[in-house]
VMD Tcl script that draws the C-alpha trace (Angstrom):
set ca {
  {32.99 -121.20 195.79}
  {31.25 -117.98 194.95}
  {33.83 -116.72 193.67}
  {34.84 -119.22 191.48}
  {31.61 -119.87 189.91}
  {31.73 -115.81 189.62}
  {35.05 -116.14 187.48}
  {34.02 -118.96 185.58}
  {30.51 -116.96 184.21}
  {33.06 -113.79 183.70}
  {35.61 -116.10 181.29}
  {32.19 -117.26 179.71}
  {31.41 -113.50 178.76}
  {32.39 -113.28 175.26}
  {31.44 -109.28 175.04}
  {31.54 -106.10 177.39}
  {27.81 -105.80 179.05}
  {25.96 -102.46 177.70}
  {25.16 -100.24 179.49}
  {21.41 -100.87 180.02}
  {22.61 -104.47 180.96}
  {24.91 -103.45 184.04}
  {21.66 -100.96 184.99}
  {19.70 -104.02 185.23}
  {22.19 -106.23 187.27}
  {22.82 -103.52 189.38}
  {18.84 -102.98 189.91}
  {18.64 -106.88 190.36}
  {21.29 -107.14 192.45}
  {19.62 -104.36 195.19}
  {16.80 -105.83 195.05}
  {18.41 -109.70 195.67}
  {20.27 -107.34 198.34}
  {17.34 -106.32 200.42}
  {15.57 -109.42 199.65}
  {18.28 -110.70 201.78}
  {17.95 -108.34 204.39}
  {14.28 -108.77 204.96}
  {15.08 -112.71 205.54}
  {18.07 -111.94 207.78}
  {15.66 -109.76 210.12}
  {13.15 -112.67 209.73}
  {15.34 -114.85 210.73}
  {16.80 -112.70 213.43}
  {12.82 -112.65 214.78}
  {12.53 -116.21 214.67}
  {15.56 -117.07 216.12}
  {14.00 -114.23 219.33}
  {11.18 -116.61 219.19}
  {12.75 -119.84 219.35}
  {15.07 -118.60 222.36}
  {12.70 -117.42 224.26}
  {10.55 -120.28 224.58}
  {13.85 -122.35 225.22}
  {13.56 -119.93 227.98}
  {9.87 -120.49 229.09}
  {10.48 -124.19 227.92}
  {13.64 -124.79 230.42}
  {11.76 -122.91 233.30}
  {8.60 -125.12 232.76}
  {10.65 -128.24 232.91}
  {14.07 -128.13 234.96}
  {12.75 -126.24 238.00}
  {9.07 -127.26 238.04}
  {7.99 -128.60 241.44}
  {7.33 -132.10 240.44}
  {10.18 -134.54 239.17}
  {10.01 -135.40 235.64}
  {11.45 -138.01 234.21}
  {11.65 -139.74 230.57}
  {12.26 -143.72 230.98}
  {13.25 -146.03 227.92}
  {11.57 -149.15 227.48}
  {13.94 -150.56 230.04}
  {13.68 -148.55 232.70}
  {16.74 -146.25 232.13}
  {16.66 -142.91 232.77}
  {16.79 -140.95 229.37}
  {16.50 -137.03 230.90}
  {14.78 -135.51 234.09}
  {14.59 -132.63 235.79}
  {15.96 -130.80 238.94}
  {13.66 -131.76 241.12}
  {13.71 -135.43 239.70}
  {17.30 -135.74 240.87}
  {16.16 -134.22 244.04}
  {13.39 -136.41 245.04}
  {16.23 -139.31 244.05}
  {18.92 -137.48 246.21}
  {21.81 -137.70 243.42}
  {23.08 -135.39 240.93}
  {20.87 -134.88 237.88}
  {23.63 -135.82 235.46}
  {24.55 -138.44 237.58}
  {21.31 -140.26 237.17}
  {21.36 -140.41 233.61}
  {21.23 -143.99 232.29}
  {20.91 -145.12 235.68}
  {17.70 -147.87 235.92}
  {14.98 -146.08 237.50}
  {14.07 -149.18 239.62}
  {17.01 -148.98 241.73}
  {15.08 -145.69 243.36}
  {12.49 -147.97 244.18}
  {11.99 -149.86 247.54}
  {11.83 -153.48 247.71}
  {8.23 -153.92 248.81}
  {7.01 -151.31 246.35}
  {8.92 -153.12 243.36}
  {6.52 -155.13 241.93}
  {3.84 -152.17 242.12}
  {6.38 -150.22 239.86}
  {6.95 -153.05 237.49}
  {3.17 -153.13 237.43}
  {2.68 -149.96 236.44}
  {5.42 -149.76 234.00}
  {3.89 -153.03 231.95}
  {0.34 -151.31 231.79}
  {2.29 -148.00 230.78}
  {3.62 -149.77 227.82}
  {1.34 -152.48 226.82}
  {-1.54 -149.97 227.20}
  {-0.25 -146.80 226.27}
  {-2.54 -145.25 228.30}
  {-1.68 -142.84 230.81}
  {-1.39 -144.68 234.26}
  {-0.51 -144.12 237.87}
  {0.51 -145.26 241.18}
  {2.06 -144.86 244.63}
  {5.48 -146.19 245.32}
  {8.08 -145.86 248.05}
  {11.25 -143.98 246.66}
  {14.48 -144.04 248.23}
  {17.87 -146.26 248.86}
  {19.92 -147.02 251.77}
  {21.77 -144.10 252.32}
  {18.25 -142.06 252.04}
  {15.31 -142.03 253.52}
  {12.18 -143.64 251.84}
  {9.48 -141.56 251.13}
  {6.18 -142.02 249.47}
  {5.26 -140.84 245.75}
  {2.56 -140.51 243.53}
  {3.61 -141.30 239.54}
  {1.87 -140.36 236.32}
  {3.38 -142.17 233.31}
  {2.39 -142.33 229.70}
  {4.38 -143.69 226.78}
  {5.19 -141.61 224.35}
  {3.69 -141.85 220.25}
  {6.56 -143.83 218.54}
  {6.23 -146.15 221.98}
  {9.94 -146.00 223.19}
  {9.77 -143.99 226.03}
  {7.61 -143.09 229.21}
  {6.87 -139.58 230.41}
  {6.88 -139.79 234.14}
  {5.55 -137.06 236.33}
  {6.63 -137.93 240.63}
  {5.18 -136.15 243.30}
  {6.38 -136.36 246.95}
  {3.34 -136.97 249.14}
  {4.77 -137.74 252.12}
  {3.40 -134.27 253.47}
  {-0.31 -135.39 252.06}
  {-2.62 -136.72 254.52}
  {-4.43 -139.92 253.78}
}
mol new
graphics top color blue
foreach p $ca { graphics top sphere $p radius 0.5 }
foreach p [lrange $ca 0 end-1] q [lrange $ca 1 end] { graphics top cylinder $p $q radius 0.2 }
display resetview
């Protein structure tokens, strides 16, 4: 397209350019050139900056020793981490979309449902202790953190195992 639009201002040239004219292109055109240059290394810096705390960012999150989990209004899980899927004893990818409840024991149910109405209707941060686990695993008792997030669609849930805790 550059190119074109380059042809198109040539055929609009009526007259050769003097020679003071083509000095002064030129000298625009190195200075447009390291212009360029300086952005492209800015750029380059920023782009550093932006991968590294990806980095620090995915570090923080995925392997952190607490589960983390992001629920939509209905209970579904949006994203968590490693150790999320680990206290739930499935495959992180697995889980996604899957309703949180199900992880939940029977008698602890209505705590959880609970918890997620004050989450939501008070968007305050809230917690509570729950029973996770399913038939095929063992139940084990947690300690959750939620708060909704600021457009109100989602809850940021922190889970600890404290089944080594002491009362």
């Amino acid at each position: 397209m550059a190119e074109e639009q380059l042809k198109e201002n040539h055929n609009k040239m009526s007259r050769p350019a003097t020679e003071i004219e083509v000095k002064k292109l030129v000298h625009e055109l190195q200075v447009h050139q390291i212009e360029l240059e300086m952005q492209n290394e800015e750029l380059r810096q920023a782009n550093e900056t932006a991968e590294l705390a990806l980095k620090k960012y995915t570090m923080l999150y995925d392997f952190a020793p607490m589960g983390y989990f992001t629920l939509d209004v209905d209970g579904l899980i949006c994203d968590l981490n490693f150790t999320g899927a680990e206290l739930l004893g499935e495959k992180r990818f697995s889980l996604m979309g899957s309703k949180f409840e199900l992880f939940v024991s029977n008698d602890s149910l209505p705590v959880f449902e609970h918890f997620m109405n004050k989450v939501f209707e008070g968007k305050t941060k809230e917690s509570c202790k729950v029973m996770l686990g399913y038939e095929k695993k063992g139940l084990r008792p947690v300690y959750m953190e939620g708060v909704v997030t600021e457009d109100s669609l989602e809850c940021l849930l922190s889970v600890i195992d404290i089944s080594g805790f002491k009362e």
